[in-house]
N, C-alpha and C positions, 0 to 999 in steps of 0.2 A: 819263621814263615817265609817261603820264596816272594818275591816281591810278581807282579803282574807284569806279562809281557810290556806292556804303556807305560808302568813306571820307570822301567829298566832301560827304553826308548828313550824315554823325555830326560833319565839322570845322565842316558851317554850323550845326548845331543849336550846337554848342559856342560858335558866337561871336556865335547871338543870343542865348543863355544868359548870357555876357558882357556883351555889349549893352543887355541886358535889367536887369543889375545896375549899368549906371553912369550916374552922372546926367547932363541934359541938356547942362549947361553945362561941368563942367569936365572931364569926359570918366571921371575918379576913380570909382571904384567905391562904391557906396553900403553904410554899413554893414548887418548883417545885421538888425536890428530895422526899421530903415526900408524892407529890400528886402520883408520880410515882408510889413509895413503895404500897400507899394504894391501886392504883389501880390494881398493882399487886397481892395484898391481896384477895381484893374482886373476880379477876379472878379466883382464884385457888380455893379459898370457893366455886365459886357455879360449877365449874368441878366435886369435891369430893359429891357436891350435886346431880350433874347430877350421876355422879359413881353410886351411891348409886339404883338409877333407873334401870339402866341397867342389862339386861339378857345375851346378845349375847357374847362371848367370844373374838369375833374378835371387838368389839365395847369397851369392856373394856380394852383393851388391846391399841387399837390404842386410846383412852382419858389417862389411864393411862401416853402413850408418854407421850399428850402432857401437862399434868401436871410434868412430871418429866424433862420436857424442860424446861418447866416455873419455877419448882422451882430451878434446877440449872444453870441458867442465873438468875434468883433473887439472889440467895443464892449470887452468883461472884460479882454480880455488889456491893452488900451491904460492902462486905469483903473486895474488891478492894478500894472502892471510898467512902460511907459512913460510916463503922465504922471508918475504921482509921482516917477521916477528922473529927470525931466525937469525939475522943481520949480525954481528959481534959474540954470537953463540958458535956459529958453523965459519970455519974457514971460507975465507971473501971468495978464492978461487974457486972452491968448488960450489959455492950458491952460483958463482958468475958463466961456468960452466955448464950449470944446468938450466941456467937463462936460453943459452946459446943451443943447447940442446932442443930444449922446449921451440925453441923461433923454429931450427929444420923441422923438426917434426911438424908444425905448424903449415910450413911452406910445403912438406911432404906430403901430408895430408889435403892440402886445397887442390894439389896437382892429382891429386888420383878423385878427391870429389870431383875436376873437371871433366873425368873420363868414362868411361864405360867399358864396364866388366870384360867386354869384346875388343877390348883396342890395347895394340900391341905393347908390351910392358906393363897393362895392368896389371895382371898375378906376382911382377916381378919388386913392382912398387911397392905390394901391400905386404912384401915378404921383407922388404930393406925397412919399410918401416918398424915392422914386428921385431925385426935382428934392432934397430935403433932404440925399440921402447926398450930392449930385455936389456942393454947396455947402460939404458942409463936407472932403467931399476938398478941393476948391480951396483952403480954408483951411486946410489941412494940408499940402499941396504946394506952394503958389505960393514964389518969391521973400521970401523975410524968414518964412514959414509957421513952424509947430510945427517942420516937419523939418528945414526949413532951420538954423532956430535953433540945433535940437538937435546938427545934425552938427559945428557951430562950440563947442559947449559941451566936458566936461573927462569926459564921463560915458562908459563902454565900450561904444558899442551892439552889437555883435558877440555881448559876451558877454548883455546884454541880449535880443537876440536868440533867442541860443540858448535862455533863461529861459520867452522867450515863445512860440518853436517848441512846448517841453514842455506849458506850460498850454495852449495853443491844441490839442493833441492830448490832452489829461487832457476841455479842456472839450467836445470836439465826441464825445470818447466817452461823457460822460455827458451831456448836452443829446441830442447823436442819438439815444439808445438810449432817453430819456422820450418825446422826436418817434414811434419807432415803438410804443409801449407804448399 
């Protein structure tokens, strides 16, 4: 018996839900800290893609937020809860690199909140920072990366995970709530 348009719906949402949590190579499902992280990743890539579309100044401006909400509640929750937990698991260089990473991005981002949509170098700013995030996704992603490292390491990231689900929803309720104030 064919199954109902809605079951058919809800088994393929289900299995690229699945899909969507396991990693490229070895088919394994990725722990819950790193699923986080990537879906994080993925958010903010296609904002900077949407960005890129945009005309209206009041529309760049309010995406800009809410990219700069997202990457500073990513940025927190990584520094808080997974590098440090990551410490003796992930090579020291590349957590200390992506400290260094996260501070520009940091200082990048408060130099385009102090600006306006209309003033010269904004479009140029929110482009060096996009080309910044996608560089250091790749260094957190690739082969041998932070993540990779990590999932071969002795540390829980599932339960880590769940640590960083809660701050990530502790921080976007207070960060969001200063953004509309």
């Amino acid at each position: 018996m064919p199954s109902s348009p809605t079951a058919h719906s809800k088994s393929t949402a289900r299995a690229k839900t699945a899909k969507a949590r396991r990693t490229r190579r070895t088919g394994a499902r990725d722990p819950l800290a790193i699923t986080l992280l990537k879906k994080d990743h993925r958010q903010v890539e296609s904002w900077f893609d949407e960005y890129e579309q945009l005309e209206s100044e009041a529309e760049k401006r309010n995406l800009f937020d809410r990219i700069a909400l997202a990457l500073k509640v990513h940025t927190q929750i990584e520094e808080e809860i997974f590098y440090p937990e990551e410490r003796g698991e992930v090579d020291d260089d590349l957590l200390d690199e992506a400290y260094v990473e996260h501070d520009g991005a940091k200082k990048l981002i408060a130099e385009i909140e102090a600006m306006q949509p209309s003033d010269e170098f904004y479009d140029a700013k929110v482009k060096v920072l996009g080309e910044y995030i996608k560089h250091h996704v790749r260094e957190e992603e690739q082969p041998g990366g932070i993540f990779n490292q990590a999932k071969k390491g002795s540390e829980d990231l599932d339960d880590a995970g769940r640590r960083m689900e809660a701050r990530k929803a502790e921080l976007m309720s207070q960060m969001g709530a200063r953004q509309t104030n």
